[in-house]
Structures are given as structure tokens and as C-alpha cells.
C-alpha positions in Angstrom: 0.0 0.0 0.0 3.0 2.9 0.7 4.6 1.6 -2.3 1.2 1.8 -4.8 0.5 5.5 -2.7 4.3 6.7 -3.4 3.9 5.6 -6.8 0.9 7.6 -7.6 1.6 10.7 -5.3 3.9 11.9 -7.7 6.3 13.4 -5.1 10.2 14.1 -6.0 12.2 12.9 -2.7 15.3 14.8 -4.5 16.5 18.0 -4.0 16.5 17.7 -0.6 12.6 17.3 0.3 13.4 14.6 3.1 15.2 17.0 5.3 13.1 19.7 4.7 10.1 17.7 5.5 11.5 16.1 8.8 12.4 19.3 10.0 8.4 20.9 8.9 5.3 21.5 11.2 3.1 20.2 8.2 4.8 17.1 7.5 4.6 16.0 11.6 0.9 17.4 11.9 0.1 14.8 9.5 1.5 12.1 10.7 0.6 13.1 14.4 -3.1 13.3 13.0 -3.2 10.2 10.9 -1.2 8.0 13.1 -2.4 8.8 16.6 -5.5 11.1 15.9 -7.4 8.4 14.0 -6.5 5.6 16.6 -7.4 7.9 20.0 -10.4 8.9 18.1 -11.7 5.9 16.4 -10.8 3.8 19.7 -11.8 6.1 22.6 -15.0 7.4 20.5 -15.9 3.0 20.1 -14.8 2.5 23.8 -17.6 5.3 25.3 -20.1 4.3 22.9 -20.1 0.5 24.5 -19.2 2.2 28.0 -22.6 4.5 27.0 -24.5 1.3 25.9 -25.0 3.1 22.9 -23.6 -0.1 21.1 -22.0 -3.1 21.9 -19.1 -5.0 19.8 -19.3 -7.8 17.5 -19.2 -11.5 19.0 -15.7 -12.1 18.8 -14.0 -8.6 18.8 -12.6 -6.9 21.5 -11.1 -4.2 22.3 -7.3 -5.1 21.2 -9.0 -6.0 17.8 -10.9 -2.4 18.1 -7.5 -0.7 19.1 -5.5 -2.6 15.9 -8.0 -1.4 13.5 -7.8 2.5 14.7 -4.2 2.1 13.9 -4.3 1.3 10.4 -7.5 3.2 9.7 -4.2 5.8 9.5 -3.1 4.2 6.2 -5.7 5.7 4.4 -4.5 8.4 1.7 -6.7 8.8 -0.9 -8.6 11.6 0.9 -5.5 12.7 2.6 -4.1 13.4 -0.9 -7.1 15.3 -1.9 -7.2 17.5 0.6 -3.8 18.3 0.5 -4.2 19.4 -2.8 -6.9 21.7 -1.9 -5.0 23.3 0.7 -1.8 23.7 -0.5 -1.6 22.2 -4.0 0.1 19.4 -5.6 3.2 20.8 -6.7 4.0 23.7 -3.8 6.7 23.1 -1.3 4.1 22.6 1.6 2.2 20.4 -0.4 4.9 17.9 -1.3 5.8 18.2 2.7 2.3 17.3 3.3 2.4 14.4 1.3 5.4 13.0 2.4 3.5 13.2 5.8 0.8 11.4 4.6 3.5 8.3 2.9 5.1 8.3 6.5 2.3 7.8 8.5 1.3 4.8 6.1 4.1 2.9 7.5 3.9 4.0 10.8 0.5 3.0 10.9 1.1 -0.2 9.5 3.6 -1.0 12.3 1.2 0.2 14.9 -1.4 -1.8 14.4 1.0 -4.6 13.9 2.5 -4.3 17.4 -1.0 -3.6 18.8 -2.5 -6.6 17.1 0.6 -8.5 18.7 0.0 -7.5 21.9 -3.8 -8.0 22.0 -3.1 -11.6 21.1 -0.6 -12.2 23.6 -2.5 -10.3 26.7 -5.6 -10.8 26.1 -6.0 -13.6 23.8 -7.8 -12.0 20.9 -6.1 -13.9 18.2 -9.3 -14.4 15.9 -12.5 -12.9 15.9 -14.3 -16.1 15.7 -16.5 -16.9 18.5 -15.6 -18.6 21.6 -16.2 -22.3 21.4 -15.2 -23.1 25.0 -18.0 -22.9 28.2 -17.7 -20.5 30.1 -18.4 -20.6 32.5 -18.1 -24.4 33.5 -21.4 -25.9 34.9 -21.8 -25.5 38.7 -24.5 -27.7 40.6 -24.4 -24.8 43.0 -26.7 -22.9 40.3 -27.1 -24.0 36.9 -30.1 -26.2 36.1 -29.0 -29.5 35.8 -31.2 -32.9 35.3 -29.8 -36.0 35.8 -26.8 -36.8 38.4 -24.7 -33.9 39.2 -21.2 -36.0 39.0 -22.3 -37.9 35.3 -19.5 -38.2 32.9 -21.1 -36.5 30.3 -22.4 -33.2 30.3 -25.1 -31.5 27.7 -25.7 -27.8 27.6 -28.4 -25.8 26.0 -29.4 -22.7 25.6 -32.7 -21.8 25.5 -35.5 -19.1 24.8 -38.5 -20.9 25.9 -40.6 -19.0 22.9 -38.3 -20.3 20.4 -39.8 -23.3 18.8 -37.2 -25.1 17.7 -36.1 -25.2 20.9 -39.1 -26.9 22.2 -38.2 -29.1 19.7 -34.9 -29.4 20.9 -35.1 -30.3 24.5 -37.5 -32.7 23.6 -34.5 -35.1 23.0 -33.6 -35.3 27.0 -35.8 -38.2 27.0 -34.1 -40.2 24.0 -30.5 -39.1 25.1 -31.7 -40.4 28.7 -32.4 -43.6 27.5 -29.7 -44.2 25.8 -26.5 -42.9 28.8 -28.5 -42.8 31.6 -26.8 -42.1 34.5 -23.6 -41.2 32.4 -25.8 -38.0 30.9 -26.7 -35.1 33.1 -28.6 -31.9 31.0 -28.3 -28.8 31.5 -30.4 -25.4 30.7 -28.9 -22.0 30.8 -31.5 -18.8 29.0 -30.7 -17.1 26.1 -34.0 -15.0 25.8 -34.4 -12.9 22.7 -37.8 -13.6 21.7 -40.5 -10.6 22.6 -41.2 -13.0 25.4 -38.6 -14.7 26.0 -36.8 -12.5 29.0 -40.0 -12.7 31.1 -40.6 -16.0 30.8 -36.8 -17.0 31.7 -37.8 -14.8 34.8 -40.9 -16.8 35.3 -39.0 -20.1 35.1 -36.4 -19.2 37.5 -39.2 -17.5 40.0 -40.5 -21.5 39.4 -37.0 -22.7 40.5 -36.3 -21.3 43.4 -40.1 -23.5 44.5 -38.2 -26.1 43.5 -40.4 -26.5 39.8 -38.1 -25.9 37.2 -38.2 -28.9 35.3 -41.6 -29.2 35.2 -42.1 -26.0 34.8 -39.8 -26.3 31.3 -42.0 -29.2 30.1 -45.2 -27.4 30.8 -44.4 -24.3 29.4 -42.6 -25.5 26.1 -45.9 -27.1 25.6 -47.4 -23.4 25.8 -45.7 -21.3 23.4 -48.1 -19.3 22.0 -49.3 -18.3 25.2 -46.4 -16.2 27.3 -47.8 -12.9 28.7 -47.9 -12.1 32.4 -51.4 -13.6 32.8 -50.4 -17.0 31.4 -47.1 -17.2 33.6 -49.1 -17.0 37.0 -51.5 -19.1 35.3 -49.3 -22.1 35.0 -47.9 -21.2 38.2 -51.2 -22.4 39.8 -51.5 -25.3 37.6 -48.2 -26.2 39.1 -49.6 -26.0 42.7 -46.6 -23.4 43.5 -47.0 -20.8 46.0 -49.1 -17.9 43.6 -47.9 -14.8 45.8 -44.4 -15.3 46.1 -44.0 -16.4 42.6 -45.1 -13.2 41.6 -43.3 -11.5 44.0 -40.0 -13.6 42.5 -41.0 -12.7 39.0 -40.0 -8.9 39.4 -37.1 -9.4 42.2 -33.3 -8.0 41.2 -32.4 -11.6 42.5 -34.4 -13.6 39.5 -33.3 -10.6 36.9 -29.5 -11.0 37.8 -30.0 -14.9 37.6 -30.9 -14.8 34.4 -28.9 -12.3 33.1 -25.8 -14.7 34.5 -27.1 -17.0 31.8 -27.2 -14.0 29.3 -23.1 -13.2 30.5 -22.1 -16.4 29.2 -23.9 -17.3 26.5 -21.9 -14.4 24.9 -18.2 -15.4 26.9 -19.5 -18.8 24.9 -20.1 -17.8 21.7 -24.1 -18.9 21.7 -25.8 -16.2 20.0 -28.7 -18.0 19.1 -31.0 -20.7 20.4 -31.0 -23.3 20.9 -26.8 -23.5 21.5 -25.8 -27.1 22.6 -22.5 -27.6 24.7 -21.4 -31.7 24.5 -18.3 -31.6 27.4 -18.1 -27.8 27.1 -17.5 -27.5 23.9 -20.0 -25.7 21.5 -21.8 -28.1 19.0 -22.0 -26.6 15.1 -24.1 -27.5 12.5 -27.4 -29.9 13.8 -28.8 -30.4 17.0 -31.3 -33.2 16.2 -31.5 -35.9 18.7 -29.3 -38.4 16.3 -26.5 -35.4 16.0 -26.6 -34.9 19.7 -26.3 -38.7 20.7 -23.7 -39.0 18.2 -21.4 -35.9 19.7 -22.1 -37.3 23.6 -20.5 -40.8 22.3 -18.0 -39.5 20.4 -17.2 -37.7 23.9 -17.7 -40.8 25.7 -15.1 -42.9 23.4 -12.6 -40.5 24.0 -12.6 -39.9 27.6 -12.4 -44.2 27.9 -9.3 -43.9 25.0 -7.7 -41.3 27.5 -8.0 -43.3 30.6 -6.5 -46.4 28.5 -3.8 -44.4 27.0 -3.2 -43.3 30.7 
């Protein structure tokens, strides 16, 4: 990119324009506003926006990523040049200073975000924007949802929005996958609500939980999708037999809302963005999540764990 800029500047480094340009105001307010005026502006103006909940970043980037591409945003010339030529013209002595400005901060730029890049990767770990493939964080009988025994050898995760279909769909596997590990298998549920009704009903269900009605609530409700306002909620509450007052009461606590917002947390640590998300052994699951693909991961996770003890 310098070289196909340089090429096409038509700038004359005889003559002695080098010296005179290192020693020029010009020359170092460009680079000063390409190199570090794009990257503090680009970067700080990104970081308050997210700070500002104004936006959030893509799945996968961070702010290393976010800091790297400020830096090279300076290698941009095209409007540089054009601007220059406004102000000073083209063939002037201030102009050509100007220019070379512009050339220089290309390769300062490009080593920036290099070294930024490198150190992003190295400190904070941001060495692809792909999304996270790894649980996080790992299940904890102390409060994740979990059917089946606690200390099974395998372990499924799912994410789910309990108005998203084919997640009805979905969980209606447990009782296949059951069958076939048994007490090797323990499921379980973490929310993901994005539906219109999806956060309130991941409130209801946890308001359910802590009555000790989770699971059955999950099977009643997915049974119910078309029907998820308020009124329905406490309505299934007293089909339940649970306590009607303090349900509600749980419904619209800080408690329930930072429960489920937990689940929110990491589902996006995880890289689940969509439901439902399966985890087989804490590792996300791509492509399908029909009960055949499922069964087929949790052996294939089975088979190596006995490999590794024999290997052992």
C-alpha cells in the first residue's frame, strides 16, 4: 500500500525534500493526526459508545481488535491526498511536505497496528474474531439447572429461549438421550431469551426454580408457546400448585433478573448467539442439534474420555 500510494503521489524525494520535510510542522501534523489522531479517536469514540450502551461489539472482537484497526484506519491516503491538494496544492513546497507526511504515516501505521495486534493476542487472547467455542463458565451444581446426576460423565448444555420453537423441539431429545446414557448423561439449561417473550418467561422459570419447579415447569411451558404474557405465567404457576404470591413476587425481584442475566453473560463469553446452542463436554456443538446429531457428539465424547483413561 506505501509503495502503490508513493507511486501515484507523484512526489520528487530529490532535492533535498526529506530534510526539509523532517524538520516541517506540516509534515509532523500529518502524521501526528493520521497515526495517533485516527487511533485515539476511532478507539476512545468505540470505547464510550459500548461504555454509553450506545452499542456493543461484535461477537468475537474486543477491544485489542478495536485498538489494531484504529491504527491502520491511518493508512488511508486517498482523501489525505485530496485535501492536501486543496490546501496547499500538488506541486508547492508545503504540499509535497504534506504528502510526504501522509506516505510516512502509512508505514507507521502499519507497524502500529502490527505491534497492537501482537500484543492484543498475547494479553488478552484475541487472536481471531471467531466466537468462543469453550463454556464459560463451566457448569456449577451450586446454580445451573441441571437434570440427571450432578457428577455424570457426560455433560449437555443448552441454551434456550423458551418461545423459540425449535427449541421446544430441541429439549424434547432429553428423554431419548436419557435412555440411551442414563446415568452417564446429566442436562443442562442456561436462557438465552431474545424472543419478545422470552426475558419474562426465563424470569418466570427461575421464579418456578427457586419453589423447586423448574423442570416441570420447562415441560409445561414449552408445551405453551403461543401463550407467554404475564397472565399465562401465573397461570401455569397455579396449575403447578406453587405458592401464587411469592411467585409473583419472584417474578420482578433483582435476585431472579440477575440470575438470568448470569445465563445472558455467558452465552456471549461462549459464543451462543442463538438458540437453541448445545454444549457436548463444554464444547459448542455446530451445524445440527437433532437428537441423532446430539447422541452421536455425547459418544464421540464418551469414546474419548475411555481412549484417554486407557492411554493413561
Amino acid at each position: 500500500m506505501p509503495i502503490f500510494a508513493l507511486a501515484n503521489a507523484d512526489v520528487d524525494l530529490r532535492g533535498g525534500l526529506l530534510a526539509d520535510s523532517l524538520g516541517s510542522s506540516v509534515t509532523w501534523g500529518v502524521i501526528v493526526g493520521l497515526v495517533l489522531g485516527k487511533l485515539l479517536g476511532i478507539s476512545v469514540a468505540t470505547l464510550l459508545a459500548v461504555r454509553m450502551g450506545l452499542g456493543r461489539l461484535p461477537e468475537g472482537v474486543g477491544m485489542g481488535s478495536v485498538f489494531g484497526g484504529a491504527a491502520l484506519s491511518g493508512i488511508g491516503f486517498t482523501v489525505s491526498l485530496l485535501i492536501i491538494g486543496l490546501a496547499f496544492g500538488s506541486t508547492t513546497d508545503l504540499g509535497r511536505q504534506a504528502t510526504l507526511g501522509v506516505l510516512v504515516s502509512m508505514v507507521l501505521a502499519v507497524a502500529l497496528g502490527w505491534l497492537i495486534f501482537k500484543i492484543a493476542a498475547k494479553r488478552w487472547g484475541e487472536e481471531t474474531a471467531d466466537l468462543p467455542m469453550v463454556l464459560d463458565p463451566t457448569v456449577d451444581p451450586e446454580v445451573d439447572h441441571i437434570r440427571g446426576p450432578e457428577d455424570a460423565k457426560l455433560t449437555l448444555v443448552e441454551y434456550v429461549d423458551f418461545e423459540c420453537e425449535y427449541c421446544a423441539h430441541a429439549t424434547g431429545s432429553w428423554e431419548d438421550l436419557s435412555a440411551q446414557f442414563g446415568e452417564d448423561l446429566r442436562y443442562v439449561v442456561r436462557h438465552l431469551p431474545h424472543h419478545p417473550h422470552g426475558p419474562l418467561a426465563a424470569k418466570a422459570s427461575e421464579a418456578a426454580a427457586i419453589q423447586g419447579e423448574f423442570w416441570r415447569w420447562l415441560d409445561l411451558v414449552f408445551t405453551h408457546q403461543d401463550a407467554l404474557e404475564r397472565k399465562h405465567l401465573i397461570g401455569y404457576a397455579e396449575e403447578l400448585g406453587l405458592n401464587v404470591d411469592h411467585f409473583i413476587h419472584d417474578i420482578d425481584s433483582e435476585a431472579v433478573a440477575e440470575r438470568v442475566n448470569r445465563d445472558v453473560v455467558s452465552a456471549e463469553a461462549s459464543g451462543a448467539h442463538a438458540t437453541p446452542t448445545f454444549f457436548v463436554e463444554g464444547r459448542r456443538l455446530l451445524g445440527d442439534y437433532d437428537a441423532r446429531t446430539l447422541a452421536a457428539a455425547l459418544e464421540s465424547s464418551r469414546r474419548g474420555t475411555r481412549t484417554q483413561k486407557a492411554s493413561s
